[in-house]
GUNUPA-716697 format. One line per field, with one value per atom (N, C-alpha, C): residue number from 1; x, y, z; atom name. Coordinates in steps of 0.2 Angstrom, whole numbers. Example, Ala and Ser with C-alpha at 12.3 -4.5 7.8 and 13.67 -1.06 7.14 Angstrom:
n <- c(1	1	1	2	2	2)
xx <- c(66	62	66	64	68	64)
yy <- c(-28	-22	-16	-11	-5	0)
zz <- c(39	39	39	35	36	39)
atom <- c(N	CA	C	N	CA	C)
! end
This chain:
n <- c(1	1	1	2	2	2	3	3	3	4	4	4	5	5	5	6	6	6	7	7	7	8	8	8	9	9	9	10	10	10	11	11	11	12	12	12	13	13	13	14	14	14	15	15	15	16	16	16	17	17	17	18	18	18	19	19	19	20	20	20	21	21	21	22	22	22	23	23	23	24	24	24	25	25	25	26	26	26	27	27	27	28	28	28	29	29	29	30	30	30	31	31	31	32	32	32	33	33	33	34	34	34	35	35	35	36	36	36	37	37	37	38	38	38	39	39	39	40	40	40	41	41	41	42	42	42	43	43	43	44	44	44	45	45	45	46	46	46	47	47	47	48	48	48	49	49	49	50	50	50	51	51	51	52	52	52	53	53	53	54	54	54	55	55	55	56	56	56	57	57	57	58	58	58	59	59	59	60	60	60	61	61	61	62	62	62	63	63	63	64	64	64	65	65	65	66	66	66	67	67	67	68	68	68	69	69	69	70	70	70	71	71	71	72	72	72	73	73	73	74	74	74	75	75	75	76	76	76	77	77	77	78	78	78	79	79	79	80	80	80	81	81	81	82	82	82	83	83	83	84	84	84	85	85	85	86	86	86	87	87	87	88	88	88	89	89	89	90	90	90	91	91	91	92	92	92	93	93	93	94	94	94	95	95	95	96	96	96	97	97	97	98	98	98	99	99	99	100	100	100	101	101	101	102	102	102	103	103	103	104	104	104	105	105	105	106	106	106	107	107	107	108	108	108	109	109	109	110	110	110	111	111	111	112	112	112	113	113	113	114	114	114	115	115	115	116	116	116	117	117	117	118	118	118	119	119	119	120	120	120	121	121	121	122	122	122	123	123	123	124	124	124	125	125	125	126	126	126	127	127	127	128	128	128	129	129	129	130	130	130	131	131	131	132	132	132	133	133	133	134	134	134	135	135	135	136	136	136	137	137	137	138	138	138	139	139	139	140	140	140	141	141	141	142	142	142	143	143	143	144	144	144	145	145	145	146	146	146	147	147	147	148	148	148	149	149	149	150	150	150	151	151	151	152	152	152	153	153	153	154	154	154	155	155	155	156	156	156	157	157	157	158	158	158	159	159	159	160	160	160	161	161	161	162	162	162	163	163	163	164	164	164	165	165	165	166	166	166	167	167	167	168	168	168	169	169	169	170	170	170	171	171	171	172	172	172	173	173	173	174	174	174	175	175	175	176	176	176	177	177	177	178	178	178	179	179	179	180	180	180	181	181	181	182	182	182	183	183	183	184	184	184	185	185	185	186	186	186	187	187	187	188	188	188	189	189	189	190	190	190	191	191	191	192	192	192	193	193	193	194	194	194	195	195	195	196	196	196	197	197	197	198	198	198	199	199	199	200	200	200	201	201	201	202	202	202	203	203	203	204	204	204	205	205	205	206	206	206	207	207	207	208	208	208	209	209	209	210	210	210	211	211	211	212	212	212	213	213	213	214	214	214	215	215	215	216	216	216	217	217	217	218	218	218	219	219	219	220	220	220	221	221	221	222	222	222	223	223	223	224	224	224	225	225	225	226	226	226	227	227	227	228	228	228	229	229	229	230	230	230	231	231	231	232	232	232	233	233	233	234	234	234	235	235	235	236	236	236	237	237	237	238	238	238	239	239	239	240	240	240	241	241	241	242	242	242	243	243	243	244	244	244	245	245	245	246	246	246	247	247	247	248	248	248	249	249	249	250	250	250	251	251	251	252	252	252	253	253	253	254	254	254	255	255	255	256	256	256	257	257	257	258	258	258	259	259	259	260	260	260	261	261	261	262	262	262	263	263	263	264	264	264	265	265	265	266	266	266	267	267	267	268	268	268	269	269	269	270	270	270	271	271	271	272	272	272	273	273	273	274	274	274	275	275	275	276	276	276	277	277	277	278	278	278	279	279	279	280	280	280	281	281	281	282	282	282	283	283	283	284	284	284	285	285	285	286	286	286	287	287	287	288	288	288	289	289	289	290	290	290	291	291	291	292	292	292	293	293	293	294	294	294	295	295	295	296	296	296	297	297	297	298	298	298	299	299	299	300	300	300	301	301	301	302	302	302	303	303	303	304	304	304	305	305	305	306	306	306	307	307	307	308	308	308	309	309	309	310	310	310	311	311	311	312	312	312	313	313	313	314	314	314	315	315	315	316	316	316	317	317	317	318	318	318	319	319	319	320	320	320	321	321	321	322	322	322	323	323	323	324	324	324)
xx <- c(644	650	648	652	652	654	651	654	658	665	671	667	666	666	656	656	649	648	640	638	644	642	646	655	657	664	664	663	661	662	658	657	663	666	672	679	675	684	682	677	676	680	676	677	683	688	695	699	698	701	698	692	693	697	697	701	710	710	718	719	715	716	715	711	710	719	721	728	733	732	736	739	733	733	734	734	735	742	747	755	754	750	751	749	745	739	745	752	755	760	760	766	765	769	770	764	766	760	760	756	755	754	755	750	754	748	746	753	755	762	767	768	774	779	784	790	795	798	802	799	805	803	798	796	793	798	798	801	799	793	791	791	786	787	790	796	800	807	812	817	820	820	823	822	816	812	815	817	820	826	831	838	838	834	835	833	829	826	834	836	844	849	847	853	852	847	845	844	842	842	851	856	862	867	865	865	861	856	853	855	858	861	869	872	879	878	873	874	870	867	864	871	875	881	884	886	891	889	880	876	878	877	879	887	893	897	900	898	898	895	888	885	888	887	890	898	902	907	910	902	901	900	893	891	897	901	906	912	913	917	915	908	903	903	903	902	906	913	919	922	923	927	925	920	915	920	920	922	922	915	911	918	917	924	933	933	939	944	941	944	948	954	958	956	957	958	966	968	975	975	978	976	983	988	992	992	986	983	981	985	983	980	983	981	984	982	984	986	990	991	988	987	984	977	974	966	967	968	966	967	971	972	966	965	959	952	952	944	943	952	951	947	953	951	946	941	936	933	929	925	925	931	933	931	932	933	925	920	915	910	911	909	911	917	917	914	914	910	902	899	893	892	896	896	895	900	901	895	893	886	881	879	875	877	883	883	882	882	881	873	871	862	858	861	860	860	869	869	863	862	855	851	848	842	839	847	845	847	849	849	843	840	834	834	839	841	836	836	833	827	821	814	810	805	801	794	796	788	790	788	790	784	783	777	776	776	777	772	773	771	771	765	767	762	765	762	758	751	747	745	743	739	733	729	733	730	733	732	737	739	743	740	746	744	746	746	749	749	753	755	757	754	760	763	768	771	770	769	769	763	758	752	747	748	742	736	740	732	736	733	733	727	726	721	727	721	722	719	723	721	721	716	714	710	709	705	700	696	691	686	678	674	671	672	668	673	682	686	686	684	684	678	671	665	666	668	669	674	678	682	680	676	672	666	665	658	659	665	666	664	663	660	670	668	676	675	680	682	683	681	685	687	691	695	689	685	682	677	673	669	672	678	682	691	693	701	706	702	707	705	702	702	707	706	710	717	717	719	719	710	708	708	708	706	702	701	697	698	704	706	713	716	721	726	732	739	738	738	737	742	748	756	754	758	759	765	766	771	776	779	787	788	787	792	794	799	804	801	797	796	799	799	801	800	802	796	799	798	801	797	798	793	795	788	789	785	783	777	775	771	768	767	768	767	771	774	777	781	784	787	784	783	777	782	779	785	781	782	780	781	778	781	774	777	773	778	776	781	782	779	779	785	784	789	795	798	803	807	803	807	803	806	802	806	802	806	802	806	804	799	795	793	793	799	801	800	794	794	799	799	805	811	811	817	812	817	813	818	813	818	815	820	819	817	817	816	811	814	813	807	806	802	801	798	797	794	785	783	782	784	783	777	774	766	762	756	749	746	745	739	739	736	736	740	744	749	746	748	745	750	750	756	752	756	755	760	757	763	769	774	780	782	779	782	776	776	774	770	766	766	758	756	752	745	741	734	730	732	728	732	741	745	744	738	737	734	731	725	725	730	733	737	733	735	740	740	743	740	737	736	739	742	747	742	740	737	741	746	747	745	744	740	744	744	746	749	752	754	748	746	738	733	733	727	728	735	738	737	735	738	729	726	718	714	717	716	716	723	726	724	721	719	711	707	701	700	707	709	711	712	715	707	706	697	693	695	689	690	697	700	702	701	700	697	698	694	691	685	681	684	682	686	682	688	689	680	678	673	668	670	661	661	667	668	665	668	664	655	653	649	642	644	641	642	649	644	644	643	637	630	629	620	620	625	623	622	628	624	617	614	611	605	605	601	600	604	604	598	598	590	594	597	597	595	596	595	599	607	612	615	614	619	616	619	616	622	620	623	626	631	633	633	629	628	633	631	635	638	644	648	643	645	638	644	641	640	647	654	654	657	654	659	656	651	649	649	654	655	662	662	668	675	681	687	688	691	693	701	701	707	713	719	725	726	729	731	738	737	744	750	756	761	761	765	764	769	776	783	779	774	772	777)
yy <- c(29	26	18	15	8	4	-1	-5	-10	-9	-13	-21	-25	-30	-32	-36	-40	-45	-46	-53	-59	-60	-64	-67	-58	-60	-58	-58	-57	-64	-70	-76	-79	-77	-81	-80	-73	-70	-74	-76	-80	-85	-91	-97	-96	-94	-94	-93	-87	-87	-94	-98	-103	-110	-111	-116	-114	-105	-107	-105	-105	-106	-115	-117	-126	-129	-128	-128	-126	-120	-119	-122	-123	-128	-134	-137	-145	-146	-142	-145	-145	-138	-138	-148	-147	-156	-162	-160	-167	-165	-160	-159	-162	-166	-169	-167	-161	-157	-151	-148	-144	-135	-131	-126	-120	-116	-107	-105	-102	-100	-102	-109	-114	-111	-110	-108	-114	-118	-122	-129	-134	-140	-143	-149	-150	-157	-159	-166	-172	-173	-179	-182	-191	-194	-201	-201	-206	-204	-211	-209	-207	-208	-206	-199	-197	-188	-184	-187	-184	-183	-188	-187	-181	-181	-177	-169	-171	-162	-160	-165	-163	-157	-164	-162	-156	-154	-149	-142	-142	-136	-135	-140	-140	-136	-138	-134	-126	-125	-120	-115	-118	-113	-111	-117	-114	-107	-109	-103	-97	-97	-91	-89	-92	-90	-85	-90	-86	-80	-80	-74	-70	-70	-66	-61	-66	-65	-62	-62	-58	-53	-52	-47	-41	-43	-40	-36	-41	-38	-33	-35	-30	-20	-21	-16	-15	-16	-13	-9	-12	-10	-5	-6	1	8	7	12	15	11	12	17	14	17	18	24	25	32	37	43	49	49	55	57	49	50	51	52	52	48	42	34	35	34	31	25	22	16	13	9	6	3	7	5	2	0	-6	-12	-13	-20	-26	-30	-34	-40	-44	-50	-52	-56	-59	-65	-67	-74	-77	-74	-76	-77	-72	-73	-75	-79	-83	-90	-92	-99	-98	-93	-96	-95	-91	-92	-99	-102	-109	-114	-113	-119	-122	-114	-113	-115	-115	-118	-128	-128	-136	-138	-136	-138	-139	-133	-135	-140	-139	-145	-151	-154	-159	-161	-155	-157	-157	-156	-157	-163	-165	-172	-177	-177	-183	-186	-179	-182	-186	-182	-183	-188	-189	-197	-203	-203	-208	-209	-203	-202	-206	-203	-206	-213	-216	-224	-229	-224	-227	-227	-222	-221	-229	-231	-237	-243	-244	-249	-253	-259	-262	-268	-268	-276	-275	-280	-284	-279	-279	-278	-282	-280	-284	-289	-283	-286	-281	-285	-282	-280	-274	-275	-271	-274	-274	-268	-264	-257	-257	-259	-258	-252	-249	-244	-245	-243	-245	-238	-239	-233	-232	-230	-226	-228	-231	-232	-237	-239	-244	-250	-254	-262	-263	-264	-266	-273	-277	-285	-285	-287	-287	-296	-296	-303	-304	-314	-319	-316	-315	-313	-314	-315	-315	-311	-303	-300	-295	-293	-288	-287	-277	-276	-269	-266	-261	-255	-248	-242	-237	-234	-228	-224	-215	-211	-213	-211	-209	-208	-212	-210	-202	-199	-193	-188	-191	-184	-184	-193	-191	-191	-191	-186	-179	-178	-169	-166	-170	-167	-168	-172	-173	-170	-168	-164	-156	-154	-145	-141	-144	-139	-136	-130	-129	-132	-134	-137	-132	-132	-128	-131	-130	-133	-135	-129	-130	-137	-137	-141	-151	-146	-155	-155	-155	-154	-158	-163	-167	-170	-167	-168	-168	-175	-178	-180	-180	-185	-189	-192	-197	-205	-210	-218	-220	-226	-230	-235	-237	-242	-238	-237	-234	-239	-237	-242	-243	-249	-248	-252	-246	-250	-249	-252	-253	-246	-244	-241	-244	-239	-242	-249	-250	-257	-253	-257	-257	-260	-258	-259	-259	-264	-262	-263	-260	-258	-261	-262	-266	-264	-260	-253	-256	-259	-258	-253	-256	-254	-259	-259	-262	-262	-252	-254	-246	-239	-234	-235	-227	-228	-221	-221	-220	-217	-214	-212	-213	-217	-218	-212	-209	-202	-201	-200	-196	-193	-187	-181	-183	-186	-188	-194	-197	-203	-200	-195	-192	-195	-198	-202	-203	-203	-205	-211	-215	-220	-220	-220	-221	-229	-232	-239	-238	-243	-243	-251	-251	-258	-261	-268	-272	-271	-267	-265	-267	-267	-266	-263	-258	-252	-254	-253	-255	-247	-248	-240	-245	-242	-243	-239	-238	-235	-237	-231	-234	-227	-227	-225	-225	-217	-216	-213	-211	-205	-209	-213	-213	-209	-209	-204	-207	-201	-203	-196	-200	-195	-196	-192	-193	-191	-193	-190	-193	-192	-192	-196	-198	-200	-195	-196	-187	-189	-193	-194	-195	-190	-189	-195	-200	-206	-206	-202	-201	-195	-197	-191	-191	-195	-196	-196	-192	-194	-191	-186	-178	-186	-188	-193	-200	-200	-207	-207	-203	-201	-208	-205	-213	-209	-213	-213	-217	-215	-221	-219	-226	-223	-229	-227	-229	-231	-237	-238	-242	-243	-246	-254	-257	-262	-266	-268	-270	-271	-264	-263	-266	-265	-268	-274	-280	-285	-288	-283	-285	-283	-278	-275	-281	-283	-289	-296	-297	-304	-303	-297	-296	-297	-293	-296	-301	-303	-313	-316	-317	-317	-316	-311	-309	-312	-310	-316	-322	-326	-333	-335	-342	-347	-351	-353	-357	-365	-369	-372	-378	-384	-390	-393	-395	-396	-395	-387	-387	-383	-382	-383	-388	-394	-401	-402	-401	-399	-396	-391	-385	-387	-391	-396	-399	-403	-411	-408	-404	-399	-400	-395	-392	-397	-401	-408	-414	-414	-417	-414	-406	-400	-399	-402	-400	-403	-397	-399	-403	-406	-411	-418	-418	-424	-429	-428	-431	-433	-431	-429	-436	-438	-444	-445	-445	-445	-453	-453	-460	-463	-470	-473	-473	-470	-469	-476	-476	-485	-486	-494	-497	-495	-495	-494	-500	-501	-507	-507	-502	-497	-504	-507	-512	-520	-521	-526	-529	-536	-537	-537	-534	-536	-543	-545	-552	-551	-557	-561	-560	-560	-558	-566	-569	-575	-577	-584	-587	-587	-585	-587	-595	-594	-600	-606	-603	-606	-605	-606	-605	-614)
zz <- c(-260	-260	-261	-266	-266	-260	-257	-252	-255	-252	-253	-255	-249	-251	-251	-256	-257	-252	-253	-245	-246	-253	-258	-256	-256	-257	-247	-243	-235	-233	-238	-236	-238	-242	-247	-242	-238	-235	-229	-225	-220	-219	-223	-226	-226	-230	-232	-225	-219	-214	-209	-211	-206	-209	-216	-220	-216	-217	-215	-207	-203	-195	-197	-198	-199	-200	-207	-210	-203	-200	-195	-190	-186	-182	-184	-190	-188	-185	-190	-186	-179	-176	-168	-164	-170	-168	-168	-171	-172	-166	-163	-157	-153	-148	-142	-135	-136	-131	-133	-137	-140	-134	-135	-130	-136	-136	-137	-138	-145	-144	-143	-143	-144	-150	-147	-150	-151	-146	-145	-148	-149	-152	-144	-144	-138	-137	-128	-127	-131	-131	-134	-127	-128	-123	-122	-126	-126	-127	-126	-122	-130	-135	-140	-141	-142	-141	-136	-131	-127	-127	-128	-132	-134	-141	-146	-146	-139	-139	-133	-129	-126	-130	-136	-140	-144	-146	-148	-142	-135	-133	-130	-133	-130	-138	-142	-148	-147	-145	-145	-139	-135	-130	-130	-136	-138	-143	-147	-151	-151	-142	-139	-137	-134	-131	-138	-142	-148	-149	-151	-153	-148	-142	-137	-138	-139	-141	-146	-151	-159	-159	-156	-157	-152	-146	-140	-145	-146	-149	-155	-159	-165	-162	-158	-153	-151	-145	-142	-148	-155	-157	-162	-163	-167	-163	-155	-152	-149	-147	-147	-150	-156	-160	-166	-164	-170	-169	-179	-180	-175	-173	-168	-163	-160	-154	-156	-163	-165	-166	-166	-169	-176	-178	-183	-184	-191	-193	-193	-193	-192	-200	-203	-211	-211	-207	-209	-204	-200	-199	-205	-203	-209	-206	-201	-197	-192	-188	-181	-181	-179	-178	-172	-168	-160	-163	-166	-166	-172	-175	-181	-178	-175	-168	-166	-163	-157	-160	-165	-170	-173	-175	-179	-172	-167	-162	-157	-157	-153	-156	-164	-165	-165	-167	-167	-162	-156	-149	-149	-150	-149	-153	-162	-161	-159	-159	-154	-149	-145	-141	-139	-145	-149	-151	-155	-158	-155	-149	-146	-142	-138	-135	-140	-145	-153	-155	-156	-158	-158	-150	-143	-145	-144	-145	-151	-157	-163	-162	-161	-160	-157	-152	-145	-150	-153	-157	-161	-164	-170	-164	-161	-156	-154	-159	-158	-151	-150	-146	-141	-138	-129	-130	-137	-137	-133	-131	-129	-133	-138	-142	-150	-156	-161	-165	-167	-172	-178	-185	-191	-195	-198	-200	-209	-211	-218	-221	-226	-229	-236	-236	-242	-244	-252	-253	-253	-246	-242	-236	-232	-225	-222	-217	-212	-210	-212	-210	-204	-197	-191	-190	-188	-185	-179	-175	-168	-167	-171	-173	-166	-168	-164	-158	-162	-157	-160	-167	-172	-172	-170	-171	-176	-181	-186	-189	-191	-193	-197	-200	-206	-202	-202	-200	-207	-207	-211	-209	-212	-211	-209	-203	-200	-204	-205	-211	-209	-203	-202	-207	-205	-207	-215	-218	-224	-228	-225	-228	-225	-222	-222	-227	-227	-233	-241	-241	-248	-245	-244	-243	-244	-245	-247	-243	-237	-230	-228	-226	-220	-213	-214	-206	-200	-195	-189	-183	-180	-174	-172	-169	-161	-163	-171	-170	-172	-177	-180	-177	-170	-169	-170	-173	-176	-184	-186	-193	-199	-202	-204	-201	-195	-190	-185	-187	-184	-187	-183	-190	-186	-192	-189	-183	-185	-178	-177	-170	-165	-166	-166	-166	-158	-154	-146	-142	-140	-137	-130	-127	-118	-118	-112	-111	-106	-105	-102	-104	-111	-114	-121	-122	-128	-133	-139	-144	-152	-153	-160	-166	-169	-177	-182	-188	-193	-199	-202	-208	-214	-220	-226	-228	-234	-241	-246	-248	-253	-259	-260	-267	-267	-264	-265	-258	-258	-255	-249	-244	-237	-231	-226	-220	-214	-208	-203	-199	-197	-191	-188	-182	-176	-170	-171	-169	-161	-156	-149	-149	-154	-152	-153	-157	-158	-165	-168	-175	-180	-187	-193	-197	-202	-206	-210	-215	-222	-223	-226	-228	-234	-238	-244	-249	-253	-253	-255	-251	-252	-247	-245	-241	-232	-228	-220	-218	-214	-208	-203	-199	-192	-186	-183	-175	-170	-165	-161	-153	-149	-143	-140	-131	-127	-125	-125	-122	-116	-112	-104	-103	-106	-103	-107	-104	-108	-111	-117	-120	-128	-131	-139	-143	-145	-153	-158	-162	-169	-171	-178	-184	-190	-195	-202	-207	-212	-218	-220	-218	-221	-228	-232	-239	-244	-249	-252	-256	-256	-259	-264	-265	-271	-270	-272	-272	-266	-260	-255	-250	-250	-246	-240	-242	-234	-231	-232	-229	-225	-222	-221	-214	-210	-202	-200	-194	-190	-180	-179	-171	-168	-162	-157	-151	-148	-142	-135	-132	-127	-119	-118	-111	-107	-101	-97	-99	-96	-95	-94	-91	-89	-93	-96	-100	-107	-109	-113	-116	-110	-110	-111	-111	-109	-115	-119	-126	-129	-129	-134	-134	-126	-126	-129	-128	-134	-143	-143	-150	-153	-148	-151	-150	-146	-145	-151	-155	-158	-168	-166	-171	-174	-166	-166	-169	-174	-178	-172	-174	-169	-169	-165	-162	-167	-167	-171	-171	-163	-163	-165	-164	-166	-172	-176	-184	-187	-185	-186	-185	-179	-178	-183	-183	-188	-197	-198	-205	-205	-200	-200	-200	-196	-197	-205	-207	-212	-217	-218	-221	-222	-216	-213	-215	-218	-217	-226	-229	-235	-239	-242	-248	-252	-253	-260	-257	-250	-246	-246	-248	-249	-244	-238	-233	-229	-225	-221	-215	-210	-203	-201	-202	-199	-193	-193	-187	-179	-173	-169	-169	-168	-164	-156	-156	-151	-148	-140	-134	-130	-129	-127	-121	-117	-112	-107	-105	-101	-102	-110	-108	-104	-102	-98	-103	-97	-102	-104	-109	-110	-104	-102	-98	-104	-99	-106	-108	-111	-112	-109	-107	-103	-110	-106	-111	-113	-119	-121	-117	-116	-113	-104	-100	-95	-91)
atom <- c(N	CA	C	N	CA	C	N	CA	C	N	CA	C	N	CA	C	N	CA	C	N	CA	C	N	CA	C	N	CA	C	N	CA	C	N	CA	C	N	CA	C	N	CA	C	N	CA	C	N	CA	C	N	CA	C	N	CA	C	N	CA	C	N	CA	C	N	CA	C	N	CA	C	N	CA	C	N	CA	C	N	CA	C	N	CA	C	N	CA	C	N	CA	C	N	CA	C	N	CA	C	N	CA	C	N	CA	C	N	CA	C	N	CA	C	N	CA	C	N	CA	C	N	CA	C	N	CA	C	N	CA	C	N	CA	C	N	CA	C	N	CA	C	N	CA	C	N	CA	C	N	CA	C	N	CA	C	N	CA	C	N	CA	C	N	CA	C	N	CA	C	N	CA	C	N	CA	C	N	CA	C	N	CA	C	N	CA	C	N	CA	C	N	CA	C	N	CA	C	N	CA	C	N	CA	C	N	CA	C	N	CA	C	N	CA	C	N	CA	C	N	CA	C	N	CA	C	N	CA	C	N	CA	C	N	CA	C	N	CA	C	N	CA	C	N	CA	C	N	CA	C	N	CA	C	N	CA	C	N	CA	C	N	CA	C	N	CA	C	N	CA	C	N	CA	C	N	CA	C	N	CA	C	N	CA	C	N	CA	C	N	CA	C	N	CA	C	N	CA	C	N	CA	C	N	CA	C	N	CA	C	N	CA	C	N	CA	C	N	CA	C	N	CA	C	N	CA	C	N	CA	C	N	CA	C	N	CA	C	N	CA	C	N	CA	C	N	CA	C	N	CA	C	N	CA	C	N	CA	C	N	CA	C	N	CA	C	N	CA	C	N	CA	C	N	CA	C	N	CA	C	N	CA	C	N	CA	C	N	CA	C	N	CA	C	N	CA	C	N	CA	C	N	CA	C	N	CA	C	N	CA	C	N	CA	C	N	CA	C	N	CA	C	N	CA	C	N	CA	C	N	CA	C	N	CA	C	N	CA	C	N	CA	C	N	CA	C	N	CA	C	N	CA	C	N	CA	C	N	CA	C	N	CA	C	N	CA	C	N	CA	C	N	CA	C	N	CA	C	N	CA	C	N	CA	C	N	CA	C	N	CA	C	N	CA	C	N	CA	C	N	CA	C	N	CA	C	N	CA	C	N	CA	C	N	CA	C	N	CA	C	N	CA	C	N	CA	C	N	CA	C	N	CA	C	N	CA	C	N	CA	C	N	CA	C	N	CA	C	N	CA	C	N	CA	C	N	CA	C	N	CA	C	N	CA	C	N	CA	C	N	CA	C	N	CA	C	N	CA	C	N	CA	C	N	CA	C	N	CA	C	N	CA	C	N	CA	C	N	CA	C	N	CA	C	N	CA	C	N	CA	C	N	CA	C	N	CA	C	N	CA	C	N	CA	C	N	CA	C	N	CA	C	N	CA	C	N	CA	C	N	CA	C	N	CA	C	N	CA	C	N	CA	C	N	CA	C	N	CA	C	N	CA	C	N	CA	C	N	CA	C	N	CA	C	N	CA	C	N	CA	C	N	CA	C	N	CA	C	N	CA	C	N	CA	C	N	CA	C	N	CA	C	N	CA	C	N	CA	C	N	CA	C	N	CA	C	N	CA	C	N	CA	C	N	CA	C	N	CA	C	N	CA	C	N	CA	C	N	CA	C	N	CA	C	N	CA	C	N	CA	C	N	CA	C	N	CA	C	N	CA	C	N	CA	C	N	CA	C	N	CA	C	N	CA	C	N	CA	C	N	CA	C	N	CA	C	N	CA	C	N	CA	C	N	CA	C	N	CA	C	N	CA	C	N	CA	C	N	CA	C	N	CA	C	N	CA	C	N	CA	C	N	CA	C	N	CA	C	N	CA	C	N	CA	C	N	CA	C	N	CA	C	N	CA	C	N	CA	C	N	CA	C	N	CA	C	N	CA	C	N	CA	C	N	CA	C	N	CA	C	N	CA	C	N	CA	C	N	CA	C	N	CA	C	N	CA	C	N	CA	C	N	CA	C	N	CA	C	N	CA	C	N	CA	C	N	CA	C	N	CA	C	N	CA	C	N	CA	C	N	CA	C	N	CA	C	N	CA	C	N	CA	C	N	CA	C	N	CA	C	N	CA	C	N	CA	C	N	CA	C	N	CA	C	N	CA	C	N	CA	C	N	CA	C	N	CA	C	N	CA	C	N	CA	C	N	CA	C	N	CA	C	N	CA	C	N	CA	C	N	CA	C	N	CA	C	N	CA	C	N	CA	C	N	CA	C	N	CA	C	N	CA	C	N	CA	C	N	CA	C	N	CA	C	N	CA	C	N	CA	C	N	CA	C	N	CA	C	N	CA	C	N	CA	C	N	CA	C	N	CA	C	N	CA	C	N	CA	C	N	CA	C	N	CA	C	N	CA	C	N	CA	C	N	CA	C	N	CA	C	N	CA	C	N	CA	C	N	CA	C	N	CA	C	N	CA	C	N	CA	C	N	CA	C	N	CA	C	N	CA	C	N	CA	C	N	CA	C	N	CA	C	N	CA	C	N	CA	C	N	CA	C)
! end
């Protein structure tokens, strides 16, 4: 008997099952807190994420109610007044005017009362005011500009060089040995928590989507255009998300990592990045080209004679007015 599969094709059906456990698991990788068999959306760890997961298990437990009530109501009348037992149909029923009121009103009633919470929520959500620090987001192809205005530190975030020689290398990924592949960078977005932050989204040259599934919000960066969103992370750790807009050949590849730390820490980050940023100082700018000058092969350069010394002569006497 011929064997089903060759060495060949044994290797191919491997490979394949770890590419799509790899693919699997990324979305699980962009969840708030991910665990084994997540069904439900997760909280998220900000006030807007958590709004929204409200708002959704409040939607979600009115229409376990309805299901409850429809289905429940179907079965009792399937079993009921099923043929077996000897049920007639009422073949000159036509309508009710009580249950056509209460089918119209009851739903009204609810969503109203869906809405009204939701839309409070919503309002909150775009409510930038009384930020404490604003930090500017712009979309390249393909990687993130970050600024943290009126701080003078900005740098550029992009792909991870390990995630993106693995993936030009044609090797399969696997969780255990790569769990964040292609959603690592090189440098971390790095906020403080419990402060209000706010965000101000372009692009440069397409049109790009800022999202990471823990803050609980996406926005489009549309060049030429600025969106606003806002945050306040409550839990330390690091989220990941991804571009949600399709913006050309490299779109998978263009992670975003948010890494939040303390107040403190925050404050000790960023005084390193001003630090490391800083232009060096007037003096010894000066400094460094008068060497250089001095230092020149053309032998051009010539050092100007210090001014003499007149710190030890006497002052002169002021002179007498003249009307004395």
């Amino acid at each position: 008997m011929k064997a089903w599969f060759t060495k060949a094709a044994v290797k191919h059906f491997n490979a394949g099952a770890l590419a799509l456990s790899a693919l699997l698991a990324a979305p699980m990788a962009l969840a708030a807190d991910p665990k084994p068999w997540q069904l439900n959306m997760a909280p998220g760890v900000t006030h807007s994420s958590k709004m929204a997961w409200e708002a959704h298990m409040v939607a979600l437990w009115v229409c376990v109610v309805i299901g409850l009530i429809v289905f429940g109501a179907m079965a009792y009348a399937m079993f009921r007044f099923r043929k077996s037992r000897g049920a007639v149909p009422n073949v000159h029923f036509t309508h009710s005017t009580k249950l056509e009121i209460v089918w119209t009103l009851v739903p009204v009633v609810l969503l109203i009362g869906m809405a009204w919470p939701a839309t409070a929520k919503l309002i909150a959500m775009y409510d930038t005011r009384n930020a404490t620090m604003t930090v500017k987001v712009t979309g390249y192809q393909w990687m993130w500009k970050y600024e943290y205005l009126g701080e003078n530190v900005e740098f550029t975030s992009r792909l991870a060089r390990d995630s993106d020689a693995l993936r030009q290398s044609g090797k399969v990924p696997t969780v255990a040995a790569n769990p964040h592949y292609l959603l690592e960078v090189d440098n971390m977005l790095v906020l403080p928590t419990d402060t209000k932050i706010r965000f101000v989204i372009t692009a440069d040259d397409v049109i790009h989507a800022w999202w990471v599934p823990a803050l609980g919000w996406k926005q489009d960066a549309i060049p030429g255009i600025i969106n606003e969103a806002w945050t306040d992370i409550q839990e330390p750790g690091i989220y990941r998300g991804q571009c949600a807009e399709l913006c050309g050949k490299d779109h998978g590849f263009m992670p975003i990592v948010v890494k939040a730390v303390p107040k403190a820490e925050f404050q000790q980050w960023l005084a390193a990045q001003k630090a490391k940023g800083a232009p060096p100082s007037a003096d010894k700018s000066a400094a460094t080209a008068t060497d250089a000058l001095i230092a020149s092969p053309t032998g051009t350069g010539v050092r100007k004679p210090a001014a003499p010394d007149t710190s030890d002569e006497p002052t002169p006497e002021p002179a007498e007015p003249l009307n004395k």
